[in-house]
N, C-alpha and C positions, 0 to 999 in steps of 0.2 A: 510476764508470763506469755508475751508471744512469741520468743523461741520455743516455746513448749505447744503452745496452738500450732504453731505451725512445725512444729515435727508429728504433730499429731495427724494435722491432717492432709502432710507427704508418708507417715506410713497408713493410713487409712487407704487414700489414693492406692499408693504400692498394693496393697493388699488384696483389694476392690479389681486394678486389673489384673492381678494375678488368678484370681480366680473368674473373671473373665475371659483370660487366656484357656485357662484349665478347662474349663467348661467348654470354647470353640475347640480345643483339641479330642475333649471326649465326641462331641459331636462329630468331627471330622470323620475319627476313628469307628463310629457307629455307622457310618452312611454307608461305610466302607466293603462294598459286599462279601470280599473274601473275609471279613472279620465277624462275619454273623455265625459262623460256625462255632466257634471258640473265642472267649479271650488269651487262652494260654498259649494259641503259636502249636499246638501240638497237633490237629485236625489236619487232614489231608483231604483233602477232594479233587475232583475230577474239574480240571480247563475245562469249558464246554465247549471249543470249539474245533476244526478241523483245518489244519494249517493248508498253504497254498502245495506244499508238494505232496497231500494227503494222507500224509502221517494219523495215527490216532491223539485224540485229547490228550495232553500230559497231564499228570496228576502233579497239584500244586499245594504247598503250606497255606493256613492262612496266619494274615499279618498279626502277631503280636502287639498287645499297646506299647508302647512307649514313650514317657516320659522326658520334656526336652529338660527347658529352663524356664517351666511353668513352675514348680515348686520353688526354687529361689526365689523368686518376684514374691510371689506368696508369702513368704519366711521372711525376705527381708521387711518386707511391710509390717508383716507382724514383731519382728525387732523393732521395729520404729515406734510402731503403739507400744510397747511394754515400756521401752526405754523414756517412751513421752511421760508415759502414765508416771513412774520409776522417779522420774527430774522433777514433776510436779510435787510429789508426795514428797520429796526428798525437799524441795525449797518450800513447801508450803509451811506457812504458820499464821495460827489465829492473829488478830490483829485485836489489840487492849485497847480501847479509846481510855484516856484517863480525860479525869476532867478536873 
């Protein structure tokens, strides 16, 4: 059964930083000022500033979230626990002591 521990706990791992990852990128995306308006990408607002050849503020989108390769890490680790779990149930059997 230690192929099976230890696919267990390389997709626990996988899993674990997958949403580790997931979690620094929602933060990332929150800090993110222009994305305090919206998550949908649709809002528009006002640059605040005034460029050197004194132009007025441009009006800018804000950033959309998006999603890299934080959910495949995620999913693969979660493959790895089903399929751990899946190999154990599948080899396991009571053990008869006769005597």
């Amino acid at each position: 059964m230690q192929p099976v521990r230890a696919l267990l706990r390389s997709g626990l791992a996988l899993a674990t930083a997958g949403v580790l990852v997931l979690g620094a990128s929602i933060a990332a995306y929150v800090e993110d000022v222009r994305a305090l308006g919206s998550s949908s990408g649709l809002v528009v607002f006002r640059n605040g500033y005034v460029s050197v050849e004194g132009r007025s503020p441009t009006m800018v989108q804000s950033v959309p979230f998006d999603l890299s390769f934080e959910p495949t890490v995620l999913l693969c680790g979660l493959v790895l626990v089903v399929a751990a779990i899946a190999l154990a149930a599948g080899t396991w059997a009571p053990h008869h002591h006769e005597r």
